[in-house]
Each structure stands twice: as structure tokens, then as C-alpha cells.
N, CA, C and O atoms as a printed pandas DataFrame, in Angstrom:
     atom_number atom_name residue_name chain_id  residue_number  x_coord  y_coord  z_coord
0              1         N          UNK        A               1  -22.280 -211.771   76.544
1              2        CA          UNK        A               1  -22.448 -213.210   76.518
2              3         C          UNK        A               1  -21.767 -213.773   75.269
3              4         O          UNK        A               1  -21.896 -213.222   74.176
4              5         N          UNK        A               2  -20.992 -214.949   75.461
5              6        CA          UNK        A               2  -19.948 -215.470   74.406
6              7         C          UNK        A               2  -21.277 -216.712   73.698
7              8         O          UNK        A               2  -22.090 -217.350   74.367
8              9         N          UNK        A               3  -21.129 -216.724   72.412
9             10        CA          UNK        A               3  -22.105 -218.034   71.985
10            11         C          UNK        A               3  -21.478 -218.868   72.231
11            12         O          UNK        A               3  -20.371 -218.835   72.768
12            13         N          UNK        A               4  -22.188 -219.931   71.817
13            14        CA          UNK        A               4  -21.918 -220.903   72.400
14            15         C          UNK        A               4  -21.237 -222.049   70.958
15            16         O          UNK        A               4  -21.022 -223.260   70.907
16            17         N          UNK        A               5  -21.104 -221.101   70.116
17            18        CA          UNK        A               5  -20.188 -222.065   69.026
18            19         C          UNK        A               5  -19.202 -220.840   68.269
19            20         O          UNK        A               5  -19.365 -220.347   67.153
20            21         N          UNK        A               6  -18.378 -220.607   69.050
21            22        CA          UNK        A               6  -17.112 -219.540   69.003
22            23         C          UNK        A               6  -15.521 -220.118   68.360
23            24         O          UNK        A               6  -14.687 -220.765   68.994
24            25         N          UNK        A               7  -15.427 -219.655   66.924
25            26        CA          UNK        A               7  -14.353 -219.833   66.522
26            27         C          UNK        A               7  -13.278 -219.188   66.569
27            28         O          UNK        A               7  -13.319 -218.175   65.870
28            29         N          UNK        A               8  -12.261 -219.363   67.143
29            30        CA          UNK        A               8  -11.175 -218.927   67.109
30            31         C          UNK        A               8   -9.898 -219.212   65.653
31            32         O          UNK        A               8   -9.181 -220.188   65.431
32            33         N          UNK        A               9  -10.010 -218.259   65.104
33            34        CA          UNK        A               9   -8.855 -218.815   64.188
34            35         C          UNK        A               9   -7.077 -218.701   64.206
35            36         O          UNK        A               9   -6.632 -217.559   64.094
36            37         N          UNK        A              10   -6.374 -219.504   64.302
37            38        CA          UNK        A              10   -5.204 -219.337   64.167
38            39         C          UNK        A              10   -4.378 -219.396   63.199
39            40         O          UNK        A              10   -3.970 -220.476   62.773
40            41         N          UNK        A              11   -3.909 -217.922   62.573
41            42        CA          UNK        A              11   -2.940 -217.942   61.147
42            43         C          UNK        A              11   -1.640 -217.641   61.714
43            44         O          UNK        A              11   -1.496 -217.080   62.800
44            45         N          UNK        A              12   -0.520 -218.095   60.821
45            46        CA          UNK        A              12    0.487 -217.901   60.879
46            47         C          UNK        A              12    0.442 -216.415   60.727
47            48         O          UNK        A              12   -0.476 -215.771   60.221
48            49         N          UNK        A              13    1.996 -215.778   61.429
49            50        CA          UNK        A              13    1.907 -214.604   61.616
50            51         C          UNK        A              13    2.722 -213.944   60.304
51            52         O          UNK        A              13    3.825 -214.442   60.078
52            53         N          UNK        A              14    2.308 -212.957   59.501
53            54        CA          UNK        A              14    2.705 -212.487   58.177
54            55         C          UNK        A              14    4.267 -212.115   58.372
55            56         O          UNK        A              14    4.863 -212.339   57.318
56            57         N          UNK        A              15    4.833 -211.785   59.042
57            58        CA          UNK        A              15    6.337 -211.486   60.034
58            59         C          UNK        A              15    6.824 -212.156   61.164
59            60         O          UNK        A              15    6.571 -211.854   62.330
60            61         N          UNK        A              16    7.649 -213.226   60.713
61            62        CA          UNK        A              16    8.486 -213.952   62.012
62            63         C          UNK        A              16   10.059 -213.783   61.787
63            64         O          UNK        A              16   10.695 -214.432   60.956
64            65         N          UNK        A              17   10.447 -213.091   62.403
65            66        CA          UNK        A              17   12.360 -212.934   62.639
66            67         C          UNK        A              17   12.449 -213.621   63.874
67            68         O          UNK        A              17   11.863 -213.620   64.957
68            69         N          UNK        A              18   13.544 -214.306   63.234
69            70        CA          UNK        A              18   14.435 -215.575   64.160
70            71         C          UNK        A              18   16.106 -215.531   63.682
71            72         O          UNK        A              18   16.579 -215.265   62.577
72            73         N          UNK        A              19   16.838 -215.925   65.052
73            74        CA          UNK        A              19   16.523 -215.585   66.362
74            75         C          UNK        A              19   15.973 -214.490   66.930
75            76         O          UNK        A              19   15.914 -213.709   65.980
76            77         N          UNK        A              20   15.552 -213.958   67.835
77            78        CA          UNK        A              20   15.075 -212.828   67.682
78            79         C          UNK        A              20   16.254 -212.311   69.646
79            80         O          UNK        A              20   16.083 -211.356   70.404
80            81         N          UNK        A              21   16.995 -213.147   69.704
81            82        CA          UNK        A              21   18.539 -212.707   70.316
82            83         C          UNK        A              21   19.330 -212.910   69.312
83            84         O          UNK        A              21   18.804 -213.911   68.825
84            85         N          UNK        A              22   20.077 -212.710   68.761
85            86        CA          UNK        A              22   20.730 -213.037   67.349
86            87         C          UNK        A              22   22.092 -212.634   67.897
87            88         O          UNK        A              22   22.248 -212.109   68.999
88            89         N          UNK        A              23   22.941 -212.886   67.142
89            90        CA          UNK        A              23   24.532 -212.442   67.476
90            91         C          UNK        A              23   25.091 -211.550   65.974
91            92         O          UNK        A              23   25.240 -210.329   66.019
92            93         N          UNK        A              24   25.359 -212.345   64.698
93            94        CA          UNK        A              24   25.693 -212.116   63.770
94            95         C          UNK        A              24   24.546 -212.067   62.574
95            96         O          UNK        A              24   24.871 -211.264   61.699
96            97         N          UNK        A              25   23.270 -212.738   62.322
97            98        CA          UNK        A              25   22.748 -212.661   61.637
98            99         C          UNK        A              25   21.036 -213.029   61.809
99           100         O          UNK        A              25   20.601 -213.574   62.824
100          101         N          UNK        A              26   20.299 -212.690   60.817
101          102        CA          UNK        A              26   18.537 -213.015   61.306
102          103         C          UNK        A              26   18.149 -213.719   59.819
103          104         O          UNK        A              26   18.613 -213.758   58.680
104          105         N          UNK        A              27   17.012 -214.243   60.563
105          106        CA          UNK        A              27   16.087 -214.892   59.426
106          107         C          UNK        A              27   14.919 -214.505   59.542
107          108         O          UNK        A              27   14.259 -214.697   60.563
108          109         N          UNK        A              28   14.391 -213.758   58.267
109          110        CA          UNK        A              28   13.072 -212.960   57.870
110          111         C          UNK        A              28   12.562 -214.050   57.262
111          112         O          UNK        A              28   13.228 -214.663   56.427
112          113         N          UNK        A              29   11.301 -214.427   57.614
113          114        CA          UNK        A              29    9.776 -214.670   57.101
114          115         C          UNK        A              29    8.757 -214.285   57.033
115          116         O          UNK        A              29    8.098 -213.860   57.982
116          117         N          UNK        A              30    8.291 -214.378   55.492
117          118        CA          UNK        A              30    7.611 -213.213   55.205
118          119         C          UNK        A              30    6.328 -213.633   54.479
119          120         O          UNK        A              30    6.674 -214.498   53.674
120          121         N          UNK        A              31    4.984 -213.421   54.387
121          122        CA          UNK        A              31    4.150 -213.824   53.343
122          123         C          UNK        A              31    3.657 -212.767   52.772
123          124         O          UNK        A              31    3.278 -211.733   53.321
124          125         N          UNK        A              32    3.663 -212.989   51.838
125          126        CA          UNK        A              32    3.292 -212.401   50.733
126          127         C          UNK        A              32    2.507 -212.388   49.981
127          128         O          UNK        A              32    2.606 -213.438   49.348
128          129         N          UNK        A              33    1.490 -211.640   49.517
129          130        CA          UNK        A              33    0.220 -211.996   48.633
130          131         C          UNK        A              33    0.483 -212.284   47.467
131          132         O          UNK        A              33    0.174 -213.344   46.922
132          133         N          UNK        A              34    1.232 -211.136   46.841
133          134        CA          UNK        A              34    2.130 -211.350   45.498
134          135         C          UNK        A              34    3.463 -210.948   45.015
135          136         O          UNK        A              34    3.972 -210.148   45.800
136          137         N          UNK        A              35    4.218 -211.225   43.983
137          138        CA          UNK        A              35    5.737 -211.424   44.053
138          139         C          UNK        A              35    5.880 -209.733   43.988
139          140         O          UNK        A              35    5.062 -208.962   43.486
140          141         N          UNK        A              36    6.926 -209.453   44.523
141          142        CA          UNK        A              36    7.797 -208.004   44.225
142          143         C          UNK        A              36    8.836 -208.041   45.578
143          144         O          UNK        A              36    9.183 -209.086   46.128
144          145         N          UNK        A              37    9.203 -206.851   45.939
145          146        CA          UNK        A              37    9.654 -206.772   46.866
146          147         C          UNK        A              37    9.041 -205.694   47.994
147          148         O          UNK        A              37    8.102 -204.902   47.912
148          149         N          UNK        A              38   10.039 -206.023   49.158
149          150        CA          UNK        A              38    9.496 -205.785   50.739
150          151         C          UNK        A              38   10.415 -204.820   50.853
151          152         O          UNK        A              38   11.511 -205.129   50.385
152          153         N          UNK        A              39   10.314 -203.564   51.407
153          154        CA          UNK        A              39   10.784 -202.865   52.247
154          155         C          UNK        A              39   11.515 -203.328   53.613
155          156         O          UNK        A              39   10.782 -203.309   54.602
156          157         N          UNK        A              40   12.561 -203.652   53.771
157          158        CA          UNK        A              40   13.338 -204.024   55.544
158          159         C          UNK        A              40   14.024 -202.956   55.813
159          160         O          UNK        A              40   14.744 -202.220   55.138
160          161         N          UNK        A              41   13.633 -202.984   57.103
161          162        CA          UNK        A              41   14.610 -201.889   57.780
162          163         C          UNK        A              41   14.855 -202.104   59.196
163          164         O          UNK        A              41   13.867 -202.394   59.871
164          165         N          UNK        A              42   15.985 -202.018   59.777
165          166        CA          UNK        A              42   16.195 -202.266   60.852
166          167         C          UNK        A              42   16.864 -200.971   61.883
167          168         O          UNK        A              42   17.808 -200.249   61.563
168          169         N          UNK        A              43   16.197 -200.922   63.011
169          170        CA          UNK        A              43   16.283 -199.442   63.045
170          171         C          UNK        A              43   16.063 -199.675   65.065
171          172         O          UNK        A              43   15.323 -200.320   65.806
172          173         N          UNK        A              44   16.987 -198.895   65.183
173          174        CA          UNK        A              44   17.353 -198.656   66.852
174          175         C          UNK        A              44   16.254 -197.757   67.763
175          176         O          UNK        A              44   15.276 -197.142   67.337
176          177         N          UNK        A              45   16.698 -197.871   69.065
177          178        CA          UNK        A              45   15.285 -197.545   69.614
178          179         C          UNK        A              45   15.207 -195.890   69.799
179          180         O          UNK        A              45   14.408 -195.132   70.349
180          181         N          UNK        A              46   16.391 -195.728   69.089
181          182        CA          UNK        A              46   16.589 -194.234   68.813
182          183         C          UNK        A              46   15.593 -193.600   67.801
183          184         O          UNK        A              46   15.109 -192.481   67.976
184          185         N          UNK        A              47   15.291 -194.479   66.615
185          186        CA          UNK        A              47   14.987 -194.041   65.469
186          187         C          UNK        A              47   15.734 -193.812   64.304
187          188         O          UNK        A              47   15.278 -193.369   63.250
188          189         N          UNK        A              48   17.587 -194.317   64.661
189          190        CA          UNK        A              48   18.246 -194.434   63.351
190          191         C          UNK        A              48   18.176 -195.915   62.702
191          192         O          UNK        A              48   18.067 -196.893   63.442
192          193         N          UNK        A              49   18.234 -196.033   61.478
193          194        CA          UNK        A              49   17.892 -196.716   60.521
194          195         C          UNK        A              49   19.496 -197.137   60.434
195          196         O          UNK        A              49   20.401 -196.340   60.191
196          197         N          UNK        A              50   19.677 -198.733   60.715
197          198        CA          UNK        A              50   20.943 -198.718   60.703
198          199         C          UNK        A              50   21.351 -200.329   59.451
199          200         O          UNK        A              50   22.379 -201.005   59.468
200          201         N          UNK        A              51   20.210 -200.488   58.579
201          202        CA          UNK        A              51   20.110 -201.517   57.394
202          203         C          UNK        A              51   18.693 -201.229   56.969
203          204         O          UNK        A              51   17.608 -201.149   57.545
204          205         N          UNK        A              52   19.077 -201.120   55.890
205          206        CA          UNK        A              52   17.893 -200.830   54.846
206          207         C          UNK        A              52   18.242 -201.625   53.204
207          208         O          UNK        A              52   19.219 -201.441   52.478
208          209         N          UNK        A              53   17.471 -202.212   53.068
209          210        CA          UNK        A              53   17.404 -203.044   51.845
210          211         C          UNK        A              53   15.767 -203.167   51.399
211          212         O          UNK        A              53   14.766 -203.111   52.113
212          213         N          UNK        A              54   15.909 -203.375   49.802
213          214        CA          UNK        A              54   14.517 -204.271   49.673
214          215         C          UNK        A              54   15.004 -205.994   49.627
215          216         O          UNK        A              54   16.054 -206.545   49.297
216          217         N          UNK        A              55   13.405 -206.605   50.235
217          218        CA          UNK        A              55   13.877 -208.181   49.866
218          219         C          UNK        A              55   12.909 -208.241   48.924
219          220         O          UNK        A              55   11.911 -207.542   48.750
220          221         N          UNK        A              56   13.441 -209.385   48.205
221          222        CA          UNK        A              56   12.821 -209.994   46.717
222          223         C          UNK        A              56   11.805 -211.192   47.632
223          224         O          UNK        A              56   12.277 -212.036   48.395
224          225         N          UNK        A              57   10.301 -211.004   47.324
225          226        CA          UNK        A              57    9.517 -211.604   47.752
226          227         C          UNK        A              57    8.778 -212.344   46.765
227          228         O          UNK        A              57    8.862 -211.931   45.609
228          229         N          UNK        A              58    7.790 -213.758   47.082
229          230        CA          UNK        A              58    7.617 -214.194   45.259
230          231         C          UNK        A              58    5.821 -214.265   46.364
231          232         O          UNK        A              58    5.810 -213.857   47.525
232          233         N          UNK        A              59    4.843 -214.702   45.842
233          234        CA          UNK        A              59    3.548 -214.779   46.134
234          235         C          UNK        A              59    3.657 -215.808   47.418
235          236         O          UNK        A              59    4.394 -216.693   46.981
236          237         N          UNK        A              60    3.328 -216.141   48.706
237          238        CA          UNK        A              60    3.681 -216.708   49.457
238          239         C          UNK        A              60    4.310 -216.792   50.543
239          240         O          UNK        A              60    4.510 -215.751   51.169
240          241         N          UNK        A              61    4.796 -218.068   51.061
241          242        CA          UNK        A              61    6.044 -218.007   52.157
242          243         C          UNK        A              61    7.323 -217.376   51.857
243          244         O          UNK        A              61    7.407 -217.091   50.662
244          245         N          UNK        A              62    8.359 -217.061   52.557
245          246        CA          UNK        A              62    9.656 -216.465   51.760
246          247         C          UNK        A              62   10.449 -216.678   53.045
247          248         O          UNK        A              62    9.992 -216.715   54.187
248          249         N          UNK        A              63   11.904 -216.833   52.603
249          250        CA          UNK        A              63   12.546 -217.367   53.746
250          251         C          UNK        A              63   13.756 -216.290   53.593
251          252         O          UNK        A              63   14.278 -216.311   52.478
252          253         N          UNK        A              64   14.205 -215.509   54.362
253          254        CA          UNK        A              64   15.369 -214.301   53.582
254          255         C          UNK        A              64   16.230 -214.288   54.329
255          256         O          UNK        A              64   16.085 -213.295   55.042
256          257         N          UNK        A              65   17.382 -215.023   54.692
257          258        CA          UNK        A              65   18.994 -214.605   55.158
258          259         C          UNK        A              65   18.927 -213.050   55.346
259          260         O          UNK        A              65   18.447 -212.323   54.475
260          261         N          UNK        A              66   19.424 -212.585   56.511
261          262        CA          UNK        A              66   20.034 -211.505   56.581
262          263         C          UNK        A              66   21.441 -211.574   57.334
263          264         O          UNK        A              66   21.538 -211.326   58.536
264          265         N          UNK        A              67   22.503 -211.924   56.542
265          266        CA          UNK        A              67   23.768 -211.738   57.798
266          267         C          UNK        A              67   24.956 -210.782   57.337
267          268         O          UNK        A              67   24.974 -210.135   56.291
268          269         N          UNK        A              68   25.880 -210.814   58.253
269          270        CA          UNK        A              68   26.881 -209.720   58.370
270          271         C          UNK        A              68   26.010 -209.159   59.189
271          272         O          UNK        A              68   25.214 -208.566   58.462
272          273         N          UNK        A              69   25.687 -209.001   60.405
273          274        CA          UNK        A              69   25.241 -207.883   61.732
274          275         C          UNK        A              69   25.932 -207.932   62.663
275          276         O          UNK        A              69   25.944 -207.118   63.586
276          277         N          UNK        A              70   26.764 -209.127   62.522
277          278        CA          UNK        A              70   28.044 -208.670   63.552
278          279         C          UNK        A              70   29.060 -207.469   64.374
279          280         O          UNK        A              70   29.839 -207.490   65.326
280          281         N          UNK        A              71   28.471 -206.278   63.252
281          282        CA          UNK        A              71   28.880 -205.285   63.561
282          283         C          UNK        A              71   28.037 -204.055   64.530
283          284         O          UNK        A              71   28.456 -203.040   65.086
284          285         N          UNK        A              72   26.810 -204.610   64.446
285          286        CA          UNK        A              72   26.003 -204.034   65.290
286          287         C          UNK        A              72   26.185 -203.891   67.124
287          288         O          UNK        A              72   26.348 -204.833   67.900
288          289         N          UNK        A              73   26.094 -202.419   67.472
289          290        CA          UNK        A              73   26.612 -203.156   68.793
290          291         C          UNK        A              73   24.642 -203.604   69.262
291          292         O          UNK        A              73   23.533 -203.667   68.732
292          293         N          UNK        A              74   25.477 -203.848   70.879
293          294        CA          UNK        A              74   24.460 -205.013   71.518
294          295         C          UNK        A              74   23.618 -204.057   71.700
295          296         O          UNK        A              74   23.840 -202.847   71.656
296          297         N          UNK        A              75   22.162 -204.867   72.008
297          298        CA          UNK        A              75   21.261 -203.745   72.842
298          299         C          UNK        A              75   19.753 -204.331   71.609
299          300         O          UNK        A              75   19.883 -205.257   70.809
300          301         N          UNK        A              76   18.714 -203.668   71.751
301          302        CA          UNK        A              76   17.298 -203.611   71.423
302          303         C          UNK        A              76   16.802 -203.033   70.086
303          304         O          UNK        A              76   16.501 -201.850   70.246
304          305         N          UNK        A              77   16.648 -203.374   69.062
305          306        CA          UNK        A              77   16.368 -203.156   67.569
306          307         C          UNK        A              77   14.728 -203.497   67.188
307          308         O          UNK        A              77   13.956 -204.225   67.812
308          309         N          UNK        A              78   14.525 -202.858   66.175
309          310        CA          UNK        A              78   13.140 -202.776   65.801
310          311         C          UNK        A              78   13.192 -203.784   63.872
311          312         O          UNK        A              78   13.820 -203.281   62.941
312          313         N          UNK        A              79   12.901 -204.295   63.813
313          314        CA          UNK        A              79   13.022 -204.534   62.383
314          315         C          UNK        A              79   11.179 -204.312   61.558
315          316         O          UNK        A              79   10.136 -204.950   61.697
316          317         N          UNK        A              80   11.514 -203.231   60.817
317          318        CA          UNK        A              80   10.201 -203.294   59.927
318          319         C          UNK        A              80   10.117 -203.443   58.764
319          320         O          UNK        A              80   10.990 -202.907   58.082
320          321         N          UNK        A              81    9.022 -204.241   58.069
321          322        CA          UNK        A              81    8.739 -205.090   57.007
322          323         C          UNK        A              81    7.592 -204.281   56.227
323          324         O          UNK        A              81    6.462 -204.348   56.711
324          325         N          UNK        A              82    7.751 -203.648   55.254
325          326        CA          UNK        A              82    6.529 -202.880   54.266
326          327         C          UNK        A              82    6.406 -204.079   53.181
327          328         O          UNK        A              82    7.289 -204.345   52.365
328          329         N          UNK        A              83    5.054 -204.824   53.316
329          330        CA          UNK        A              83    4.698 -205.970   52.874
330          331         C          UNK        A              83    2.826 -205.627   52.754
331          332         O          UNK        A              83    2.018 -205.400   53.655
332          333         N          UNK        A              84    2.633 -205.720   51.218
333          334        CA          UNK        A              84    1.209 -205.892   50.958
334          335         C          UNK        A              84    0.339 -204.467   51.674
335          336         O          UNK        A              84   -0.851 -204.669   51.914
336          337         N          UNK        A              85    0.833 -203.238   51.968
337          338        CA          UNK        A              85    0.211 -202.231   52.050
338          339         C          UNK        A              85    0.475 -202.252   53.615
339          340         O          UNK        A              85    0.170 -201.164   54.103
340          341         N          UNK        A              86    0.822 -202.916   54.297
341          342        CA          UNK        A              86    1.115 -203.403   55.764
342          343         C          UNK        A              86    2.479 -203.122   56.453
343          344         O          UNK        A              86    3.409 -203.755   55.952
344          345         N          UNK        A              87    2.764 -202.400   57.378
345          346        CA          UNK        A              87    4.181 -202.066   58.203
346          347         C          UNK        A              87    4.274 -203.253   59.149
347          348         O          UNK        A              87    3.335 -203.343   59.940
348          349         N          UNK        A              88    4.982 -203.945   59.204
349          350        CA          UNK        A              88    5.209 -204.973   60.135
350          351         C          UNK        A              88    5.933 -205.032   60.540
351          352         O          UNK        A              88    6.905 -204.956   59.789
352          353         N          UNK        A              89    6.305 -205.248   62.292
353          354        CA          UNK        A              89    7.269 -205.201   62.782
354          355         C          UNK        A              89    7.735 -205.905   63.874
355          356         O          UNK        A              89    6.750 -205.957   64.610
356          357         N          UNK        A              90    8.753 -206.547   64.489
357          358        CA          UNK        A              90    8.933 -207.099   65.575
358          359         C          UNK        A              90   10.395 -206.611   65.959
359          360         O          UNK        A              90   11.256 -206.004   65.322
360          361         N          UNK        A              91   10.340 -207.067   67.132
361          362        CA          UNK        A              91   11.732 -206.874   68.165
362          363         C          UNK        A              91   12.506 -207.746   68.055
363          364         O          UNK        A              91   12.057 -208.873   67.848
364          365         N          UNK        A              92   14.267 -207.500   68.176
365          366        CA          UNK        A              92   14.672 -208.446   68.370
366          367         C          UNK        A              92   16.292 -207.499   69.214
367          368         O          UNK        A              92   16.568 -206.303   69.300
368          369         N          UNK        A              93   16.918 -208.591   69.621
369          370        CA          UNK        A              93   17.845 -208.344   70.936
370          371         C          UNK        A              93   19.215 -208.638   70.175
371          372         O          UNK        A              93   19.273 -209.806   69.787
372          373         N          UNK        A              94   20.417 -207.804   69.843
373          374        CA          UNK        A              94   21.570 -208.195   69.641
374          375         C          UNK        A              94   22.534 -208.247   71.018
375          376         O          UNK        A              94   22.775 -207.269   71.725
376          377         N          UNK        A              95   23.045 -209.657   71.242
377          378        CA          UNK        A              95   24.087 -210.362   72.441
378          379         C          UNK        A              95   25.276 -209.932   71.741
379          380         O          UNK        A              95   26.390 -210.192   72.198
């Protein structure tokens, strides 16, 4: 039985990559509890790791350019985010 005064909360999600069809480049958003940097990695459905960087993250929202991927061929990618003790990850599609 559900009560009858049931909150649902809605937070922004700690990892949003956009576009997430991309051609040449992505945009990482990221929150962050506190400043340092993030672990990125972007990695095929193979399991090779085909960009690896840290991003410079400050306490907060963070907005991070990633381009030059133009060289990637097409097909289904994993991008993961080591942020605040947390692996985060989403999909995204290179056209």
C-alpha cells in the first residue's frame, strides 16, 4: 500500500553527455561535490578505451568540451565519468 502523501524527488542527473548522436564532438556535464578532477573515458562496446583524459572539475555544475572525435569510426560508445567515488556512465551513438 502506497501512503497517501508520497514524495517523489527529482534531481538533476550527476552525468549528462550531449549530443548523445554526435558526429565530431560531445559535451560533458558533470557535478561535482568538490573541485579536482574526473576520470573520462570513452570506450567501445568491445572494451577498448579509445580517449582517456582527466577533466578539471571545480565544486558544482561543470560544462567540458570534448572535440576532435571526428576520427572515431561510427557505431555505439560507452563514456565513463569517475566523479566523487562514483563510475558514471552513459551511451552515446557516433553518425
Amino acid at each position: 500500500m502506497v501512503p497517501s502523501s508520497t514524495t517523489f524527488s527529482t534531481t538533476d542527473p550527476l552525468l549528462k553527455v550531449f549530443p548523445s548522436i554526435f558526429q565530431s564532438s560531445i559535451i560533458v556535464k558533470i557535478k561535482a561535490n568538490k573541485t579536482g578532477s574526473a576520470p573520462f573515458k570513452l570506450i567501445d562496446y568491445s572494451g577498448r578505451t579509445l580517449l582517456q583524459q582527466d577533466l578539471p572539475v571545480k565544486a558544482g555544475s561543470n560544462t567540458i568540451p570534448i572535440p576532435n572525435l571526428g576520427h572515431i569510426a561510427e557505431g555505439n560508445y560507452i563514456v565513463l565519468v569517475n566523479i566523487d567515488n562514483k563510475v558514471l556512465n552513459q551511451k552515446i551513438t557516433k553518425q
